[in-house]
C-alpha positions in Angstrom: -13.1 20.5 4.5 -10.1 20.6 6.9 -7.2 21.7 4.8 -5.1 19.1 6.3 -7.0 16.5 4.6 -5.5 15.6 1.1 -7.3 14.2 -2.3 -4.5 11.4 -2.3 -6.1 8.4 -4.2 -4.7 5.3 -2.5 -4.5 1.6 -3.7 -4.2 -1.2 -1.2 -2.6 -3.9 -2.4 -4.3 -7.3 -1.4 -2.5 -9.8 -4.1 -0.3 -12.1 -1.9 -1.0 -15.5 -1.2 -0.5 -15.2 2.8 1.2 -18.2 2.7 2.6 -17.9 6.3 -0.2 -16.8 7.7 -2.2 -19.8 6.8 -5.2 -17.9 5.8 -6.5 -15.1 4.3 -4.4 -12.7 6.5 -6.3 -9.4 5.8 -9.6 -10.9 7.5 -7.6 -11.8 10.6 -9.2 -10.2 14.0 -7.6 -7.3 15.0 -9.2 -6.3 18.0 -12.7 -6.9 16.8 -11.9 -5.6 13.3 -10.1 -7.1 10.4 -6.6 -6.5 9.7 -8.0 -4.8 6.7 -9.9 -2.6 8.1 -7.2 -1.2 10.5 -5.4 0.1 7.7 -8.4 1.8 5.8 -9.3 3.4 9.1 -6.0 4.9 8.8 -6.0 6.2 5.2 -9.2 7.7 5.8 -8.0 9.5 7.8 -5.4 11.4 6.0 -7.2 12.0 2.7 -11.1 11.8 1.2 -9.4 10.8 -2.6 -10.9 7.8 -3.6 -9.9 4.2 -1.6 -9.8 1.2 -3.6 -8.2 -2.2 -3.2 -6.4 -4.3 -6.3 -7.7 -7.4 -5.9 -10.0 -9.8 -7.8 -13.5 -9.3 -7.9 -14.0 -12.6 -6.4 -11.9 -11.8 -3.2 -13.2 -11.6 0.1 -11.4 -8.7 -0.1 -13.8 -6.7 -2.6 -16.5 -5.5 0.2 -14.1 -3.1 1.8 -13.4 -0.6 -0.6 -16.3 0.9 -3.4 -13.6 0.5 -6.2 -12.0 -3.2 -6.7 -8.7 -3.0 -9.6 -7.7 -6.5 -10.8 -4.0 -6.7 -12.2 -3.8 -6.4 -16.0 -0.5 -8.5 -16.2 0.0 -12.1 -16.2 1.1 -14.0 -13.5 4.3 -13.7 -12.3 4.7 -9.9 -12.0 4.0 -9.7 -8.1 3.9 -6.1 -6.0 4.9 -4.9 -9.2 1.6 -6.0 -10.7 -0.4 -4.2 -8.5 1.6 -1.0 -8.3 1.2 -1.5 -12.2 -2.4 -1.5 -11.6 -2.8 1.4 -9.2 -1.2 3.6 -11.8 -3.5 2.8 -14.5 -6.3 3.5 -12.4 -4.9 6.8 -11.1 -4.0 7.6 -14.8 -8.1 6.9 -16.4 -9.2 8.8 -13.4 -7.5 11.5 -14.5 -5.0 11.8 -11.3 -1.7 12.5 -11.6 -0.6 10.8 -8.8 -1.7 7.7 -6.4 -0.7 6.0 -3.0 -0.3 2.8 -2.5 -0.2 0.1 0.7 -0.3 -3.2 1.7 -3.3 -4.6 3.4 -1.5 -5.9 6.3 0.1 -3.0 8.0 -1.9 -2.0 10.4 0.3 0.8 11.8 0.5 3.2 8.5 2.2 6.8 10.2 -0.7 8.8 10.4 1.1 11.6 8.7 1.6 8.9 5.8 0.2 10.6 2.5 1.1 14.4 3.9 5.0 13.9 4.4 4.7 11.8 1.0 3.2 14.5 -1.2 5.6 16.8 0.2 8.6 15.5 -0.9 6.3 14.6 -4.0 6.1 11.9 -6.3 7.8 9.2 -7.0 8.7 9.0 -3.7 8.9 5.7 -1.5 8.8 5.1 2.6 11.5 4.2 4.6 12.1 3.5 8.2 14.6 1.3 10.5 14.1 -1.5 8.6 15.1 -0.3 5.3 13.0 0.9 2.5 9.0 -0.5 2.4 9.6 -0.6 -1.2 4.8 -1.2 -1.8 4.8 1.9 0.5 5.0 5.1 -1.8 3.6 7.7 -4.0 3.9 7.3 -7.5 3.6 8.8 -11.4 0.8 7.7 -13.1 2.4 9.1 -15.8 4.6 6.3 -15.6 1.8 3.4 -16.0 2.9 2.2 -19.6 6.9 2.5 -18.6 6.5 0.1 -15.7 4.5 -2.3 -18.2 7.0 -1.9 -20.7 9.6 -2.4 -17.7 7.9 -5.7 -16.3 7.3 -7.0 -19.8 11.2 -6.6 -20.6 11.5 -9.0 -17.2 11.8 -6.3 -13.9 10.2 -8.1 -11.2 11.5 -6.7 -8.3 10.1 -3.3 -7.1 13.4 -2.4 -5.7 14.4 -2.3 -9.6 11.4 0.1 -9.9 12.2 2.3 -7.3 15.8 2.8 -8.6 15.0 3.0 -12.2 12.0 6.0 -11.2 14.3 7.4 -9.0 12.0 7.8 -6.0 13.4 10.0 -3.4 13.2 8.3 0.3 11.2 9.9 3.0 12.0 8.6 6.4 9.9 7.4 8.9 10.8 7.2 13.1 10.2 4.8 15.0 7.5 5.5 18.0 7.1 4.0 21.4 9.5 1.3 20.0 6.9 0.5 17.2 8.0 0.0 13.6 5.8 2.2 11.7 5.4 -0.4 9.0 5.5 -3.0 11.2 3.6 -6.1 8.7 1.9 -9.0 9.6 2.8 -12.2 8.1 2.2 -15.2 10.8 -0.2 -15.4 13.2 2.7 -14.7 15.9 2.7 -11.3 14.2 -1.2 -10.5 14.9 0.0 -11.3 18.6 2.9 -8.4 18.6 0.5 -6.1 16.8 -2.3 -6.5 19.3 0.1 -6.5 22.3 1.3 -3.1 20.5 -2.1 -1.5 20.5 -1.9 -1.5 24.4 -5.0 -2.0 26.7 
C-alpha cells in the first residue's frame, strides 16, 4: 500500500434538510454522478480507513457508504449532532481519531486528510471564506465532552471548535476555485459544473 495513503476514518455528514436546494441535494447530477458520489471519490482517494455516512437508515443516502451512523441526540443539535456521532463511531472502533465532511462539497483538496493529520487533531479547515467549521479532524476521545457540551445547550460548532481548541490549517484557493466551495441551490450545481471544465 502506497505510503501516501492514510487509515483516516471519515464521516460524511448527510443530516440537512436541503431546504434551498429543493430536493435531496446529495443525489443531484453532477456530471453523470451524484453530488455524493463526487465527494467519496475524493476521500477515497486519500485514505482506505473506513467511509461511512451519518444519516438514517432510511435515507436515500444509506447505499453509498457500507457503514450508515444515525445521530444519538435529539433533535435540535444540528452539525453538531453528527460530528457527535462521527466520534462515537471512531471511539467503538477503537480509532483515535476521525474526519468528517459534508456531502455536498464536491471539491474536498485532494491533500485534505494528509495536511489535516499533520497538524493533528482537533484540527479544523480553513480557506478564503473563513473557517469550514464540519470540515476537520477530530478527538474521539472527546465524544462524551461534546455530548455533555450539547446537552448543557452548545449548538453551534463554532462554540466547539473554540472550546476544543482546534488549530486552523489553511487551504489556497486554485484556478479561482474555493476549495470548499458547497452546493446549496441548484444555481450552485451550475457553478460547480461550469468549474469542472469541459
Amino acid at each position: 500500500m502506497s505510503p501516501s495513503i492514510l487509515d483516516t476514518p471519515c464521516v460524511l455528514l448527510a443530516g440537512g434538510q436541503s431546504s434551498r436546494f429543493g430536493s435531496d441535494k446529495g443525489l443531484a447530477d453532477l456530471r453523470g454522478k451524484p453530488l455524493i458520489a463526487h465527494v467519496l471519490s475524493r476521500l477515497r482517494e486519500q485514505t482506505h480507513g473506513q467511509l461511512a455516512i451519518n444519516c438514517d437508515a432510511s435515507s436515500p443516502y444509506a447505499a453509498f457508504c457500507d457503514e450508515v451512523i444515525p445521530d444519538q441526540l435529539g433533535q435540535g443539535a444540528g452539525p453538531l449532532a453528527g460530528i457527535h456521532a462521527a466520534l462515537v463511531w471512531a471511539k467503538q472502533n477503537g480509532w483515535s481519531i476521525v474526519a468528517t465532511v459534508p456531502i455536498d462539497t464536491p471539491f474536498i483538496p485532494q491533500d485534505y486528510l494528509q495536511r489535516l493529520n499533520h497538524t493533528g487533531a482537533s484540527s479544523v479547515a480553513t480557506s478564503q471564506d473563513g473557517i469550514q467549521p464540519v470540515c476537520g479532524l477530530w478527538r474521539s476521545e472527546c465524544a462524551d465532552i461534546l455530548k455533555d457540551q450539547i446537552d448543557s445547550g452548545m449548538r453551534s460548532v463554532q462554540d466547539w471548535i473554540r472550546f476544543e481548541g482546534a488549530r486552523e490549517v489553511k487551504f489556497e484557493t486554485r484556478e479561482g476555485q474555493s476549495p470548499f466551495f458547497n452546493i446549496n441551490t441548484p444555481e450552485d450545481l451550475l457553478i460547480a459544473d461550469a468549474a469542472l471544465g469541459e
